[in-house]
C-alpha positions as CSV (number, residue, x, y, z in Angstrom):
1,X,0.0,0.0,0.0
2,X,0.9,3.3,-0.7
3,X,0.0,6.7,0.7
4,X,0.6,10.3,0.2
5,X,1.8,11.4,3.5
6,X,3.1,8.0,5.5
7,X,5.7,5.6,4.2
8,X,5.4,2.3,5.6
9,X,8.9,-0.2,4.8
10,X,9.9,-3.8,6.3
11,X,13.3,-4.8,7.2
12,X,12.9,-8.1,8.4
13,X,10.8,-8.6,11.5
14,X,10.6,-4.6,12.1
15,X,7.8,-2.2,10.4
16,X,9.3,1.1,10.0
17,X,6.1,4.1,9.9
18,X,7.5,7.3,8.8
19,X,5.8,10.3,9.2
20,X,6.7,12.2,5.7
21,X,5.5,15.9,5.6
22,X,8.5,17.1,6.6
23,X,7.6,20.8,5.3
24,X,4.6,21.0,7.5
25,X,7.0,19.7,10.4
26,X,4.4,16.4,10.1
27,X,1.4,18.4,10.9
28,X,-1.4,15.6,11.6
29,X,-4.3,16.6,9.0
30,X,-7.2,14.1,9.0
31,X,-6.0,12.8,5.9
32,X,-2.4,11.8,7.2
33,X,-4.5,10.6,10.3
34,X,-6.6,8.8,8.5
35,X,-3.6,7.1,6.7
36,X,-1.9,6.4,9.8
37,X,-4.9,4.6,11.0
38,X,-5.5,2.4,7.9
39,X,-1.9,1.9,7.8
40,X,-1.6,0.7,11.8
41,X,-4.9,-1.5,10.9
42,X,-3.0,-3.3,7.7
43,X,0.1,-4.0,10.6
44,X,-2.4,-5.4,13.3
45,X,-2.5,-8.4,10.5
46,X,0.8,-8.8,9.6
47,X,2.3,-11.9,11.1
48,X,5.6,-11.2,9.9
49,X,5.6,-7.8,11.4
50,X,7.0,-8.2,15.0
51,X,7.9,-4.4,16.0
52,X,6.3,-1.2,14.9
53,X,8.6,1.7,14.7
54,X,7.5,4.9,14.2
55,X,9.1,7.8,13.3
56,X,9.3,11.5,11.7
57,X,10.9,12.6,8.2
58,X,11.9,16.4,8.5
59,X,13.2,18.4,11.6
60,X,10.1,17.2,13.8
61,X,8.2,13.7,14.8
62,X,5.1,16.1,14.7
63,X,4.0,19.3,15.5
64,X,0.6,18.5,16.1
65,X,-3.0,18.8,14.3
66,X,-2.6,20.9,11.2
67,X,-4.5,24.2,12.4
68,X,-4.8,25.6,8.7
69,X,-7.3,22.9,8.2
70,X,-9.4,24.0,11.6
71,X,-10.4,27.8,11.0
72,X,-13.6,27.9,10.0
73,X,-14.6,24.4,10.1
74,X,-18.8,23.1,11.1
75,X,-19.1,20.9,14.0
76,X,-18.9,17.5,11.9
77,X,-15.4,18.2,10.6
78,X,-14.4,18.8,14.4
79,X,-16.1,15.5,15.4
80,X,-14.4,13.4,13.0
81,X,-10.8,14.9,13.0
82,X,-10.8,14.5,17.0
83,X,-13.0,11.1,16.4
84,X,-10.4,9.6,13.9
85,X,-7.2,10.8,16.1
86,X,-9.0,8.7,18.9
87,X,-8.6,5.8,16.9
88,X,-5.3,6.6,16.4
89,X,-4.2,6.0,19.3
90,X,-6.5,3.3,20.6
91,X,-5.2,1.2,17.3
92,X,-1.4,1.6,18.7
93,X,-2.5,0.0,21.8
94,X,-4.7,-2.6,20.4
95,X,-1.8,-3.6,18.3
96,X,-0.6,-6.9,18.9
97,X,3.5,-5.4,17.6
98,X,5.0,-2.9,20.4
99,X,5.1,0.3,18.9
100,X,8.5,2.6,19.9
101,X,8.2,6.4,18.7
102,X,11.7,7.2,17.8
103,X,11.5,11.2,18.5
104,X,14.0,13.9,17.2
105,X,13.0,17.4,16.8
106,X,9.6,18.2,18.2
107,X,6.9,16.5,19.6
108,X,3.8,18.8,20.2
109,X,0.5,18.8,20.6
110,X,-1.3,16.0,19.6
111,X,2.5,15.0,18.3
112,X,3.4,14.5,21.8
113,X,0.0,12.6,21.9
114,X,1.5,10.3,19.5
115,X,4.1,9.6,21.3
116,X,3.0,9.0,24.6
117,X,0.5,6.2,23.1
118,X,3.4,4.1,21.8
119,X,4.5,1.7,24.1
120,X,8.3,2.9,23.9
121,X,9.8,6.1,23.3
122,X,13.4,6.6,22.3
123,X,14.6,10.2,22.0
124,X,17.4,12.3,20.8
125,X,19.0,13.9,22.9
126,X,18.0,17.2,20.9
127,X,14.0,16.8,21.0
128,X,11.5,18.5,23.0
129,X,8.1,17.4,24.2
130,X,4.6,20.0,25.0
131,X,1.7,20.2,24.9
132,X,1.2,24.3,24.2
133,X,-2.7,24.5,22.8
134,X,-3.2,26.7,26.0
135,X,-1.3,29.6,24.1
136,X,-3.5,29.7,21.4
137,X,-6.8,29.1,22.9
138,X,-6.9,25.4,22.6
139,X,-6.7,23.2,25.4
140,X,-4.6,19.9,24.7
141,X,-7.8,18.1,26.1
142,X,-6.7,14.5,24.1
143,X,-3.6,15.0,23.8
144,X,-3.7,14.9,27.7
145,X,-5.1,11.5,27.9
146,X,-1.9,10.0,26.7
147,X,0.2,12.7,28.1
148,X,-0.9,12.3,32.1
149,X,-1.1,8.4,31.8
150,X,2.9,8.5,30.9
151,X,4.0,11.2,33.6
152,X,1.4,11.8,36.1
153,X,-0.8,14.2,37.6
154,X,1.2,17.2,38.4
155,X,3.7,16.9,35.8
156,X,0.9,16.6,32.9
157,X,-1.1,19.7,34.5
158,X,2.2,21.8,34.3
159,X,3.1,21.0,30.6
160,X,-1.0,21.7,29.9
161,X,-1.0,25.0,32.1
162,X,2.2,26.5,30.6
163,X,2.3,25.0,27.3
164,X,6.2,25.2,27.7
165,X,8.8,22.5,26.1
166,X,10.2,19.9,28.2
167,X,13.8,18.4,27.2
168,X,14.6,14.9,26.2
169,X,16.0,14.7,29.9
170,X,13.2,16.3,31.3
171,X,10.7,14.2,29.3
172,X,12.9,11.2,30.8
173,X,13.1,12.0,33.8
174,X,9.1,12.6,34.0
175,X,8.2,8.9,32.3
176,X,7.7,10.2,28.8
177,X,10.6,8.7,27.6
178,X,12.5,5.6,28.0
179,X,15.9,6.5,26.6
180,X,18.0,9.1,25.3
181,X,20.9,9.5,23.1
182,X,22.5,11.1,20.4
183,X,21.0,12.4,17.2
184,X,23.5,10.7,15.3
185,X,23.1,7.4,17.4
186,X,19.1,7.3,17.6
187,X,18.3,5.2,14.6
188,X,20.7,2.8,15.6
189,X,19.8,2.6,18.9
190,X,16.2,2.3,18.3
191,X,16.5,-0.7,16.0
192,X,18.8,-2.5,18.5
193,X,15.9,-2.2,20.9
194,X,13.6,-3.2,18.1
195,X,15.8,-6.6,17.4
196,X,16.2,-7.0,20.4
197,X,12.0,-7.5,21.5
198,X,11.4,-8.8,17.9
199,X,13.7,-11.9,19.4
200,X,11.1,-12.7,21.8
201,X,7.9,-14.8,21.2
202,X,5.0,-12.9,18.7
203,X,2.6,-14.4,20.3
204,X,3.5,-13.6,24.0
205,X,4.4,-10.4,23.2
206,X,1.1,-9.5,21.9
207,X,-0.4,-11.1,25.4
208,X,1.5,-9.0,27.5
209,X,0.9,-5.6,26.3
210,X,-2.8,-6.6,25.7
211,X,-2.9,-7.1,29.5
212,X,-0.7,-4.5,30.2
213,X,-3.2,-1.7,28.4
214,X,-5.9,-3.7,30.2
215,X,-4.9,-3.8,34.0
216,X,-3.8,-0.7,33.8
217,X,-7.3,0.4,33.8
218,X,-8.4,-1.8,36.5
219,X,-8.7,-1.3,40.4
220,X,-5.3,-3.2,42.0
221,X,-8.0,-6.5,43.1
222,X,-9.6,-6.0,39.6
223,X,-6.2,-6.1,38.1
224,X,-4.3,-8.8,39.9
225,X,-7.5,-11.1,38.3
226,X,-7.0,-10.4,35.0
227,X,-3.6,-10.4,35.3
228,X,-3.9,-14.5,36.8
229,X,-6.2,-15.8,34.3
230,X,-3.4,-14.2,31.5
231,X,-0.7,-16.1,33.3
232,X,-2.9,-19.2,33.7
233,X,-3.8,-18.9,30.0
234,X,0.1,-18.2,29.0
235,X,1.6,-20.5,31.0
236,X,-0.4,-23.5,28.6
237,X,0.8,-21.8,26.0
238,X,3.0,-23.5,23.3
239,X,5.7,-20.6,23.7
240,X,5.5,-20.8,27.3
241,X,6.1,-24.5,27.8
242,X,8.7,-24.3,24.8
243,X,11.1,-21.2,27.0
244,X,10.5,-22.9,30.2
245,X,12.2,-26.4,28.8
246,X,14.6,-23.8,27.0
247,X,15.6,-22.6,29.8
248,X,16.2,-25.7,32.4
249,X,17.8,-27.5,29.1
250,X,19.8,-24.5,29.0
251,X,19.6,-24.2,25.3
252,X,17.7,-21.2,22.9
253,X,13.7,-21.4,22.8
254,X,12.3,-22.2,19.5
255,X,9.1,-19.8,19.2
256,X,6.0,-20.8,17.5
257,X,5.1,-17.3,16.5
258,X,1.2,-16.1,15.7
């Protein structure tokens, strides 16, 4: 498949998403939304497909909802931009593939919202993270969703009150980001993480971060439930039984897949 502003490109187990308006710094317009969700659908499907990697062409990851498309606009184009961006999101945690945003440049808006739904975010050392709609009359109410699950309360209030970039460090620091490193190393870096999950078993991967989205949700006494009927389903799981002997034979684990 092809589309006009996404590129989507295997390299062997990975499933590199690139962003590629790079002279509207990645603004998300509801076409490119609605590319990125037909293109995250197509992945949910694709068994040889075991880690989604999403990232930016230009000198952001994304600057956020294209507001040249939103002056002027009636209520149903409102509803279905916010509506679609929704599913957006909700697709990268339904996916069965982690998802790692690999960030340079900026991350704004409902950009920052699209990285905060990934599962993983590596970041340049030179990127910045906010979520600044409270400077031009917009409140980053979605965006927030993401955004407060990642860092927390207090944290997510002051980057919605202020509206003021955050560092790589910063972003870090807060739970926004799982690692940092150099411009120059970042590509190589994310794809060592990439290879390095993609090793692991398809189909226990996808279990896991379904019940991670899902007790995450829950009450603690509502969660630890869940989470034992998962482990009582996994553990008489093909992939299970076949790492446990791995591992007391002391040998590699042959995984089944999905």
């Amino acid at each position: 498949m092809t589309w006009k502003n996404i590129t989507l490109e295997r390299e062997g187990q990975l499933a590199y998403v690139t962003m590629n308006r790079p002279e509207r710094r990645n603004a998300l317009s509801l076409e490119h939304l609605q590319e990125l969700l037909e293109c995250f659908r197509a992945l949910g499907e694709d068994k040889g497909a075991r880690v989604v990697i999403l990232c930016g062409k230009g000198p952001a990851f994304s600057a956020g909802h294209d507001l040249s498309e939103m002056i002027d606009r009636p209520a149903e184009f409102y509803e279905r931009l916010f509506r679609v961006c929704t599913d957006v999101m909700e697709t990268i945690h339904a996916l069965p593939q982690p998802v790692i945003a690999e960030v340079h440049g900026v991350a704004t808006a409902a950009g920052c919202q699209l990285a905060a739904a990934c599962d993983l975010v590596m970041a340049s050392s030179e990127a910045r993270f906010a979520t600044p709609g409270i400077k031009i009359g917009l409140f980053c109410s979605t965006p927030m969703v993401e955004v407060s699950r990642a860092v927390g309360s207090k944290k997510a209030m002051e980057m919605l009150l202020t509206g003021e970039m955050i560092s790589a460090e910063e972003a870090k620091a807060a739970g926004l980001v799982n690692r940092v490193v150099p411009a120059a190393e970042l590509a190589k870096a994310t794809k060592e993480l990439a290879e390095k999950i993609a090793g692991y078993s398809a189909s226990v991967l996808a279990l896991g971060k379904r019940a991670f989205w899902r007790q995450l949700q829950l009450p603690r006494e509502a969660a630890y439930q869940h989470t034992q009927e998962v482990m009582c389903s996994n553990a008489r799981a093909p992939d299970a039984q076949e790492g446990m002997s791995a591992f007391l034979a002391k040998r590699a684990p042959k995984w089944t897949g999905r």
